[in-house]
N, CA, C and O atoms as a GROMACS GRO file, in nm:
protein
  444
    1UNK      N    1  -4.186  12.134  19.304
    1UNK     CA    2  -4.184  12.191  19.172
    1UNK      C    3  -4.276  12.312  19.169
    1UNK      O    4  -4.390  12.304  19.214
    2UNK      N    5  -4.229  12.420  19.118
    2UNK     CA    6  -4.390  12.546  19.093
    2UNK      C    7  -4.325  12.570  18.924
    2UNK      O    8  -4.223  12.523  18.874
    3UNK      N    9  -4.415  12.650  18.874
    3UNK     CA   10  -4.389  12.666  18.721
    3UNK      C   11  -4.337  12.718  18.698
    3UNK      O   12  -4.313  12.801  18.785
    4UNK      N   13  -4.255  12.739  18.561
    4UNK     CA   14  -4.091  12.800  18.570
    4UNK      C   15  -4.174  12.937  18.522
    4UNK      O   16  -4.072  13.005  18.508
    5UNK      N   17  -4.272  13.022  18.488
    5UNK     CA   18  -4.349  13.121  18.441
    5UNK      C   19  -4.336  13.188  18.576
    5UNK      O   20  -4.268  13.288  18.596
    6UNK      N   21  -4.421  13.112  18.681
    6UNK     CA   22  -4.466  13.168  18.870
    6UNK      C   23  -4.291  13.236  18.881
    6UNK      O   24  -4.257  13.354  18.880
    7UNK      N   25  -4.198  13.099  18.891
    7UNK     CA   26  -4.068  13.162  18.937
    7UNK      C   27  -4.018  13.287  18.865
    7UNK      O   28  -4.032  13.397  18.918
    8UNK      N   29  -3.959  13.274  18.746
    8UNK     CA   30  -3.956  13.396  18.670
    8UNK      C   31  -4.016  13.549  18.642
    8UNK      O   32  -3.956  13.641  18.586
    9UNK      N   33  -4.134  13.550  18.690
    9UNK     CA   34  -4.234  13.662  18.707
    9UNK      C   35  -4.188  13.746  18.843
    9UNK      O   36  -4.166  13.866  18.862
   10UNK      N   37  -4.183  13.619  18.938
   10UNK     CA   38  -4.118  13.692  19.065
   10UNK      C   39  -4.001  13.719  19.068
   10UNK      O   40  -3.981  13.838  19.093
   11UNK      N   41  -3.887  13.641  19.048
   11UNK     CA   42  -3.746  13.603  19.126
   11UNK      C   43  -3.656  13.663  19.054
   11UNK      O   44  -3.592  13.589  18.979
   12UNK      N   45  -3.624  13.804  19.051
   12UNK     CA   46  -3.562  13.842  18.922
   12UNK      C   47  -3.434  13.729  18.831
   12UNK      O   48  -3.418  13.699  18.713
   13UNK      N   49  -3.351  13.688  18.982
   13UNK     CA   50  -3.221  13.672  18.954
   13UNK      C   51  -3.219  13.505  18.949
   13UNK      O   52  -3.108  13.453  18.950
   14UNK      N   53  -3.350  13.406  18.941
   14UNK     CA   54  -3.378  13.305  18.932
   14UNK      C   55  -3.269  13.184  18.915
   14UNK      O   56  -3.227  13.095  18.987
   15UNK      N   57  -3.247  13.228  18.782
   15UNK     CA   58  -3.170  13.136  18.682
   15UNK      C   59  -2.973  13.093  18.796
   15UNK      O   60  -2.891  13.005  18.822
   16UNK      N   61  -2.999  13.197  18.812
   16UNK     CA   62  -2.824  13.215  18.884
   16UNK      C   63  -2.816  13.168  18.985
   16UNK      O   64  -2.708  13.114  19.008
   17UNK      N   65  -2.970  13.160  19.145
   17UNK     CA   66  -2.982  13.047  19.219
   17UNK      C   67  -2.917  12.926  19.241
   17UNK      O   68  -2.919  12.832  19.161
   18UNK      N   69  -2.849  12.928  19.366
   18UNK     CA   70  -2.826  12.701  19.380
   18UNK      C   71  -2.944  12.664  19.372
   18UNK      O   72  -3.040  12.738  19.354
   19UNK      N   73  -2.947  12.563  19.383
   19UNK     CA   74  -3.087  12.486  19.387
   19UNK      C   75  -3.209  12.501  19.560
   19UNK      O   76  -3.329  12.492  19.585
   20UNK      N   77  -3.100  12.524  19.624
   20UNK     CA   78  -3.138  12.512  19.782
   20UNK      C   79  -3.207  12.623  19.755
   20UNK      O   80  -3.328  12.631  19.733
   21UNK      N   81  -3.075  12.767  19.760
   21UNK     CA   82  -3.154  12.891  19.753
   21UNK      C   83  -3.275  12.934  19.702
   21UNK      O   84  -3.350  13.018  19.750
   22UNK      N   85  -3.290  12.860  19.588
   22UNK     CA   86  -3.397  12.914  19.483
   22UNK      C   87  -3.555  12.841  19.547
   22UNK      O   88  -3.672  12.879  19.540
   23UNK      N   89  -3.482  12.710  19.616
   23UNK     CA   90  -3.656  12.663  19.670
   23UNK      C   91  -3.662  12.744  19.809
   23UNK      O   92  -3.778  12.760  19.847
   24UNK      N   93  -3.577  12.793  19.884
   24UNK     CA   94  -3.602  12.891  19.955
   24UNK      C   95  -3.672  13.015  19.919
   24UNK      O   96  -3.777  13.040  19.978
   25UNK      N   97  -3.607  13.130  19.792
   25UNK     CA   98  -3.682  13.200  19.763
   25UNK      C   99  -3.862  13.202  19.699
   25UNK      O  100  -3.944  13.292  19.688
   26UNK      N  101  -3.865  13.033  19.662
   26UNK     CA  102  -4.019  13.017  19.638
   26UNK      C  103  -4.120  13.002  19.697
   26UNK      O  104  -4.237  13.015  19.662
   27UNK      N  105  -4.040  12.951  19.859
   27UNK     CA  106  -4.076  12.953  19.977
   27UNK      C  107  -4.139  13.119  20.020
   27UNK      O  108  -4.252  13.158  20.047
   28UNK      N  109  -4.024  13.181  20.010
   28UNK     CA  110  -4.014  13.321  20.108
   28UNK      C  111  -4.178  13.376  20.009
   28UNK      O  112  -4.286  13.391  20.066
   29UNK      N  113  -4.158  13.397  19.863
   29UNK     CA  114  -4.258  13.459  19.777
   29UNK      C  115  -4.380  13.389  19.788
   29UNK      O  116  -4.470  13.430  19.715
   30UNK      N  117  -4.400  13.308  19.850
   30UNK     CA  118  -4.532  13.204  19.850
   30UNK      C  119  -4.558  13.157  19.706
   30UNK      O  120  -4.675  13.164  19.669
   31UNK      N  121  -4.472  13.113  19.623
   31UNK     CA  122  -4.515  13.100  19.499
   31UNK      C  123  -4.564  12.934  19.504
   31UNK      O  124  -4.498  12.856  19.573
   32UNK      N  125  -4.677  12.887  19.431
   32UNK     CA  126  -4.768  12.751  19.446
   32UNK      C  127  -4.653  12.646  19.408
   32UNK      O  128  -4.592  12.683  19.307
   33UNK      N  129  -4.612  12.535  19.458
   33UNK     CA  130  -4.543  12.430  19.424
   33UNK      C  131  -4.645  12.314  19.384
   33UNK      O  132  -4.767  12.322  19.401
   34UNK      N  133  -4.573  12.198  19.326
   34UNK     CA  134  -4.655  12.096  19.310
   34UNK      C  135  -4.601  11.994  19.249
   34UNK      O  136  -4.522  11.985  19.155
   35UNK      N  137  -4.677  11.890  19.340
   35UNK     CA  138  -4.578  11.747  19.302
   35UNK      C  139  -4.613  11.699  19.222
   35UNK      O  140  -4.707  11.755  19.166
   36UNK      N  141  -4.573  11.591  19.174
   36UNK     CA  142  -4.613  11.489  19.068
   36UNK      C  143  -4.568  11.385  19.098
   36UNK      O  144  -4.456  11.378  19.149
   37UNK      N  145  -4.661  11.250  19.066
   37UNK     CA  146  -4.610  11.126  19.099
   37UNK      C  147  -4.495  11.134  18.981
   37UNK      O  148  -4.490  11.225  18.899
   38UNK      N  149  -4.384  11.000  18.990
   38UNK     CA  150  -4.304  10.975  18.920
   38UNK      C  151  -4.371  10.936  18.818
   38UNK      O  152  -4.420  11.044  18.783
   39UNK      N  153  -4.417  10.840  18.724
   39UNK     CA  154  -4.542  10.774  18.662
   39UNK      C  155  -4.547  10.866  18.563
   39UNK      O  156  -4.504  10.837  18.452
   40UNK      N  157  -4.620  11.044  18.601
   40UNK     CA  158  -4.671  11.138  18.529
   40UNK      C  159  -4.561  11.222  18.459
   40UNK      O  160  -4.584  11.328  18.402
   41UNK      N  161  -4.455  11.170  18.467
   41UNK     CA  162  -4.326  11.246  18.458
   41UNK      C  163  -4.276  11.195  18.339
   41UNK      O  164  -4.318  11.083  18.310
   42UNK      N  165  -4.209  11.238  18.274
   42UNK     CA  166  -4.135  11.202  18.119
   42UNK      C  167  -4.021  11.308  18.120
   42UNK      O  168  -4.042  11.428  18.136
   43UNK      N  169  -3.896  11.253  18.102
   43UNK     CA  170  -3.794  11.303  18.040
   43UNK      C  171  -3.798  11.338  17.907
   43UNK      O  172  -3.809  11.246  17.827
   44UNK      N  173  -3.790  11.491  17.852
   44UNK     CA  174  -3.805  11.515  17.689
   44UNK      C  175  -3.656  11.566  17.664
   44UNK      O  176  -3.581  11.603  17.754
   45UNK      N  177  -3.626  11.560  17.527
   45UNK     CA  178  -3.458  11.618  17.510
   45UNK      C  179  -3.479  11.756  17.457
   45UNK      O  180  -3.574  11.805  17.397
   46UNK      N  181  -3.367  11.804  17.496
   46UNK     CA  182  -3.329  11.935  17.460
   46UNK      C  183  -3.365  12.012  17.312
   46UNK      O  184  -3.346  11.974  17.197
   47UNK      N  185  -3.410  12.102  17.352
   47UNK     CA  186  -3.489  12.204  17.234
   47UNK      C  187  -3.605  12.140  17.208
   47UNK      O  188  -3.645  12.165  17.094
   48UNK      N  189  -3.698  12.041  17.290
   48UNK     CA  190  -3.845  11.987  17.225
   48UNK      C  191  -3.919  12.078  17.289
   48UNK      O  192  -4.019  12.093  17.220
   49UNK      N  193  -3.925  12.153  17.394
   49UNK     CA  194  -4.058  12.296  17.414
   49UNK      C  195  -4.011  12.366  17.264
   49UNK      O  196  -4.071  12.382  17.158
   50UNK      N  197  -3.881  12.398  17.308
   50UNK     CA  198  -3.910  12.475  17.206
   50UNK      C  199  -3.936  12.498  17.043
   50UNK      O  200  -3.944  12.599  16.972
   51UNK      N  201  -3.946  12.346  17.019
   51UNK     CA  202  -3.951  12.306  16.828
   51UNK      C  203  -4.149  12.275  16.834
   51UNK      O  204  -4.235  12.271  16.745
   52UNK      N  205  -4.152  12.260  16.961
   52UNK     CA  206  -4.331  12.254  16.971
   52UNK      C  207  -4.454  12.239  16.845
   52UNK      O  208  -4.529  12.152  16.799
   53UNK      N  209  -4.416  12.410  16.821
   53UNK     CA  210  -4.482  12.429  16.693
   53UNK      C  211  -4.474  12.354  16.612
   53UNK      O  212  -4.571  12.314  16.547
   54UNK      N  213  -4.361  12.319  16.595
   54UNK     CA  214  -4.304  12.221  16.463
   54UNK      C  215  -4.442  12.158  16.391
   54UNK      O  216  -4.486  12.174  16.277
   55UNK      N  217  -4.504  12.057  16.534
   55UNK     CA  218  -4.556  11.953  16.547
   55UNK      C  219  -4.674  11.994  16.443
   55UNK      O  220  -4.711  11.907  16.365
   56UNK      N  221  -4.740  12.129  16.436
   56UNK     CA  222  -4.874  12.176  16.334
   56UNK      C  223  -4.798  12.190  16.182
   56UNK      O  224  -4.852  12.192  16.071
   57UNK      N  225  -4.635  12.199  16.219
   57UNK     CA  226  -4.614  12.276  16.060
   57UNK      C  227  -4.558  12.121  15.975
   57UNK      O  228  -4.533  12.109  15.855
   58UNK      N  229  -4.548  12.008  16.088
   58UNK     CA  230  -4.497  11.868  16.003
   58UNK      C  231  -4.661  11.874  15.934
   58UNK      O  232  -4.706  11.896  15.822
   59UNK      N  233  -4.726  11.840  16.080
   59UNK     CA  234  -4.842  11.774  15.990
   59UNK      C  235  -4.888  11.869  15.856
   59UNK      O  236  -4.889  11.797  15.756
   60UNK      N  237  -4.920  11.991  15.830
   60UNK     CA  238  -4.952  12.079  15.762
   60UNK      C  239  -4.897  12.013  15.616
   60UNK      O  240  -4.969  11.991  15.519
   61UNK      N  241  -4.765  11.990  15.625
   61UNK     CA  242  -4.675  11.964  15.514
   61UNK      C  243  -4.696  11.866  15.489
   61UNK      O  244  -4.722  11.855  15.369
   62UNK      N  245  -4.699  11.771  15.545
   62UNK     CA  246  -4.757  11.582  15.561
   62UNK      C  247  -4.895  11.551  15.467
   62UNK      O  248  -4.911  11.458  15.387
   63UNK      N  249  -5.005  11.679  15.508
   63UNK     CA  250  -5.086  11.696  15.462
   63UNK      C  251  -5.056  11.706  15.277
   63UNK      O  252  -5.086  11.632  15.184
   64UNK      N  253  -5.005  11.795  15.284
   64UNK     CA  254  -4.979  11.890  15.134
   64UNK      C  255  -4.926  11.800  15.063
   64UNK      O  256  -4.916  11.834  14.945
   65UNK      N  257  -4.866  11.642  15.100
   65UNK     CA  258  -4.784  11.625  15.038
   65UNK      C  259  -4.652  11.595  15.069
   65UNK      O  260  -4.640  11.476  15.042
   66UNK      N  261  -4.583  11.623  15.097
   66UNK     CA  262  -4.449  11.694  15.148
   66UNK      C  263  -4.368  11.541  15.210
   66UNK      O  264  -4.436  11.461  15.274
   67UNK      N  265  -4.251  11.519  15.187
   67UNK     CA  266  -4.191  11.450  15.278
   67UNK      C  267  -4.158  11.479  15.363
   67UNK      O  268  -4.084  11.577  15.350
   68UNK      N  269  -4.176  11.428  15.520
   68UNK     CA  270  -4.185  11.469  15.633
   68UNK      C  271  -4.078  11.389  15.708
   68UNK      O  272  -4.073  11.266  15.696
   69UNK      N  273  -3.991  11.456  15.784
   69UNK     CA  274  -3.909  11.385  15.859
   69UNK      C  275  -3.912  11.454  16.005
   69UNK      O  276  -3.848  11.559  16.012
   70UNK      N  277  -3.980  11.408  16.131
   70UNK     CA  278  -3.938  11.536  16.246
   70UNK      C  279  -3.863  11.470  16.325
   70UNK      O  280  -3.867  11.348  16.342
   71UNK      N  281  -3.777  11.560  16.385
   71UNK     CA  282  -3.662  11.539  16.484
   71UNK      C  283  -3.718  11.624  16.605
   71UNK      O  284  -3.808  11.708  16.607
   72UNK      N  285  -3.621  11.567  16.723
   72UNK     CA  286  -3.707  11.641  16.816
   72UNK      C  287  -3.750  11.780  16.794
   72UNK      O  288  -3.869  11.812  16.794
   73UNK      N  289  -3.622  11.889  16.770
   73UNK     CA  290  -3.612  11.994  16.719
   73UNK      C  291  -3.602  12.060  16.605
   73UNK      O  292  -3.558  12.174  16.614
   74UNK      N  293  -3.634  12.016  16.487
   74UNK     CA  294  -3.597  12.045  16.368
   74UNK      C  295  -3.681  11.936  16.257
   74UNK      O  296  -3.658  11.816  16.270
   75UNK      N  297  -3.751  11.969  16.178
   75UNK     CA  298  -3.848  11.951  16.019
   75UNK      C  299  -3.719  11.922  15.946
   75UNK      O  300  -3.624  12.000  15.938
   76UNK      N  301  -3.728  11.782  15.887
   76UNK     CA  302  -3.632  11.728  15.747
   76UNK      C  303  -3.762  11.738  15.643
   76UNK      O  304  -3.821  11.631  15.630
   77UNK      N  305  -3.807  11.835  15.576
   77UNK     CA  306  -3.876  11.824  15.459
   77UNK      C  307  -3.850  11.813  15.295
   77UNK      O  308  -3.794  11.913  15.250
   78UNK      N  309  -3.874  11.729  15.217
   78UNK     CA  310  -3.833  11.738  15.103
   78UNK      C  311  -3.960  11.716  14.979
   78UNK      O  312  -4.023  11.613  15.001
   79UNK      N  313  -3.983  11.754  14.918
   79UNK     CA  314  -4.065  11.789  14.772
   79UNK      C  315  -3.981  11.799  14.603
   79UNK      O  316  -3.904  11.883  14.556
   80UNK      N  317  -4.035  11.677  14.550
   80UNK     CA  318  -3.969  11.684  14.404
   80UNK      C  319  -3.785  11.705  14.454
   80UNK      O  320  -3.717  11.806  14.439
   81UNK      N  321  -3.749  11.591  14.505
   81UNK     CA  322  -3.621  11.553  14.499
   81UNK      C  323  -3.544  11.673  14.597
   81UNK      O  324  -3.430  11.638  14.629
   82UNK      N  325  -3.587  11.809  14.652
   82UNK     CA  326  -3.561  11.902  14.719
   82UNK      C  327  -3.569  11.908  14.870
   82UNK      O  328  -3.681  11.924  14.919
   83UNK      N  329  -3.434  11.895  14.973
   83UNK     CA  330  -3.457  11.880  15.093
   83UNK      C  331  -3.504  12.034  15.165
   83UNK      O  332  -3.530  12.126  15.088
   84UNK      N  333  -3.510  12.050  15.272
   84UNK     CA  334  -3.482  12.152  15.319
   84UNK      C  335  -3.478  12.139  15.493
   84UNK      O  336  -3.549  12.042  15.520
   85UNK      N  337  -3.418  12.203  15.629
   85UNK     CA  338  -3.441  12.174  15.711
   85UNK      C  339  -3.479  12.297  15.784
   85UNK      O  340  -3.424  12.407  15.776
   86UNK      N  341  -3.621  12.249  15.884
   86UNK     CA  342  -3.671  12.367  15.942
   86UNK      C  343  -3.638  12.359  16.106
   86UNK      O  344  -3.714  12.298  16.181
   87UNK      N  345  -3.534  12.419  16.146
   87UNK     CA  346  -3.556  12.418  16.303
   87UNK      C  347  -3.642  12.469  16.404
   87UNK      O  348  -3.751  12.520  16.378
   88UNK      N  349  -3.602  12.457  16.509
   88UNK     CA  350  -3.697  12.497  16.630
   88UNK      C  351  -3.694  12.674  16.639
   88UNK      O  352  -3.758  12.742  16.720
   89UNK      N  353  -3.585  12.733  16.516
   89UNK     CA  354  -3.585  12.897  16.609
   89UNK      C  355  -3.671  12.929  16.448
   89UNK      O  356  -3.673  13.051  16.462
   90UNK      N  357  -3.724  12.912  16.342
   90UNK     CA  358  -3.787  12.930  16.261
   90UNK      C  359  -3.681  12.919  16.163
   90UNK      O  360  -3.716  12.957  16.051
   91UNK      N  361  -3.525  12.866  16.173
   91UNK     CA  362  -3.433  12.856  16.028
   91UNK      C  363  -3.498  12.734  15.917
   91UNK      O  364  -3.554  12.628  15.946
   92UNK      N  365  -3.469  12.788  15.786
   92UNK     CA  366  -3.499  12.731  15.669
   92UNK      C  367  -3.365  12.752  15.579
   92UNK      O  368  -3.309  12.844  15.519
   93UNK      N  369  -3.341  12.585  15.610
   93UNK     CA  370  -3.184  12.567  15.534
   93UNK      C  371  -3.270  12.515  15.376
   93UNK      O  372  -3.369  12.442  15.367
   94UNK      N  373  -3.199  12.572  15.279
   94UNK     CA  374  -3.206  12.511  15.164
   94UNK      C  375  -3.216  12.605  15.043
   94UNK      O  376  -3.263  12.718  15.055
   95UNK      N  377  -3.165  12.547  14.909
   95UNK     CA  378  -3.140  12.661  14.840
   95UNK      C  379  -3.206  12.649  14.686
   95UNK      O  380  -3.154  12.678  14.579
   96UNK      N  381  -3.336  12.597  14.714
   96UNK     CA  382  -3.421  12.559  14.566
   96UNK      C  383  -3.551  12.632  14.595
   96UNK      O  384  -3.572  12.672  14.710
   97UNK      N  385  -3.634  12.650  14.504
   97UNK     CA  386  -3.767  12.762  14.490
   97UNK      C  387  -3.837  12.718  14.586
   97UNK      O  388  -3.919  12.809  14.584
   98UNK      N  389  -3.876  12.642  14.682
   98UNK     CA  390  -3.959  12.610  14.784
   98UNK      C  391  -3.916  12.733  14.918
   98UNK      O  392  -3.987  12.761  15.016
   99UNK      N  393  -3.803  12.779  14.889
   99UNK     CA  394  -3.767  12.807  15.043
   99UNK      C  395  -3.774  12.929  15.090
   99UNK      O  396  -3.733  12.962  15.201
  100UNK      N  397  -3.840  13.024  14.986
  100UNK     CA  398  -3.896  13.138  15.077
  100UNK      C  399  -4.054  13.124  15.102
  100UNK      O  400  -4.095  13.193  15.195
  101UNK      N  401  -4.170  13.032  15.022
  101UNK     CA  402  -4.274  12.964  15.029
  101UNK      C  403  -4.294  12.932  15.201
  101UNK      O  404  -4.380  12.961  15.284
  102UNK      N  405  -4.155  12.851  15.204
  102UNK     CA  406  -4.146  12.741  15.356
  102UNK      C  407  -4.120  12.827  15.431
  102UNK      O  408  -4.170  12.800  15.540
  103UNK      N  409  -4.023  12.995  15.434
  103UNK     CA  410  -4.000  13.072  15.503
  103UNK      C  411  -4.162  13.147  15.576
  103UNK      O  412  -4.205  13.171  15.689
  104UNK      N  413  -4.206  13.162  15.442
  104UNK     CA  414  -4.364  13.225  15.501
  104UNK      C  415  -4.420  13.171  15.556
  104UNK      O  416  -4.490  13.227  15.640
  105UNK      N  417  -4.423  13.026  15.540
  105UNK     CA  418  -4.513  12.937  15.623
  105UNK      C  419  -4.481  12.920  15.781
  105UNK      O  420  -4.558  12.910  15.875
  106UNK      N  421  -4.339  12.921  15.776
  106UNK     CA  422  -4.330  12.918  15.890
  106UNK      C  423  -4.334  13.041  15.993
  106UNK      O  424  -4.333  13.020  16.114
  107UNK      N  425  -4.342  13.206  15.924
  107UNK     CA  426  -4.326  13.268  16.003
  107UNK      C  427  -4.481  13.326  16.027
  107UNK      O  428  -4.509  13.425  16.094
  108UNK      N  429  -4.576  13.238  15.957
  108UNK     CA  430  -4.729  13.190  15.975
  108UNK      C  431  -4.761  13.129  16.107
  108UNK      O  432  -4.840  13.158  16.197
  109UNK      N  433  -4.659  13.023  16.085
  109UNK     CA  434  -4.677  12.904  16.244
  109UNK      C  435  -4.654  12.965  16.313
  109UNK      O  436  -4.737  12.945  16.401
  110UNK      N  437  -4.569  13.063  16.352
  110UNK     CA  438  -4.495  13.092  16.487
  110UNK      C  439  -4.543  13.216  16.528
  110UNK      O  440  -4.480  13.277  16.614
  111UNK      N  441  -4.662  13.272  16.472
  111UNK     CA  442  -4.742  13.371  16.504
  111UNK      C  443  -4.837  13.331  16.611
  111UNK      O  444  -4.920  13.411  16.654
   0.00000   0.00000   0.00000
């Protein structure tokens, strides 16, 4: 394993690699690999790097009040009977006075 940051910095054409090739080219670049026992390892689902943030803007809201629902990728929040849903790319579904409030907030978090 080396970090998908190390590979990408170097390997222009990375992504498009077989698998063989690509640990060859990490080879050829000397880029640092590194194992991990099985144990230290966790399977996460799809879009959880990237809803990450989420995790400061549930609690934030949790805090305030707020009904809090998180999904891996995506905030179910609701206030005074009003849902709204916040995903992992900064969308704010919903169409009651909270939701340009929740828009700022979030484009707060993701700064």
């Amino acid at each position: 394993m080396a970090f998908r940051s190390a590979v990408a910095n170097t390997i222009d054409d990375w992504q498009s690699l077989g698998s063989g090739t690509l640990a060859e080219e990490v080879e050829n670049h000397d880029i640092n690999r590194y194992g991990f026992p099985e144990s230290r390892l966790q399977q996460i689902e799809p879009g959880e790097l990237a809803g990450e943030w989420l995790d400061n803007l549930a609690e934030r809201l949790a805090d305030a009040g707020w009904g809090v629902t998180h999904n891996t990728a995506e905030l179910v929040v609701t206030q005074y009977g009003e849902e709204y849903k916040i995903s992992a790319d900064g969308t704010v579904e919903g169409d009651s006075e909270y939701r340009a409030p929740l828009e700022n907030l979030v484009e707060m978090e993701q700064q």
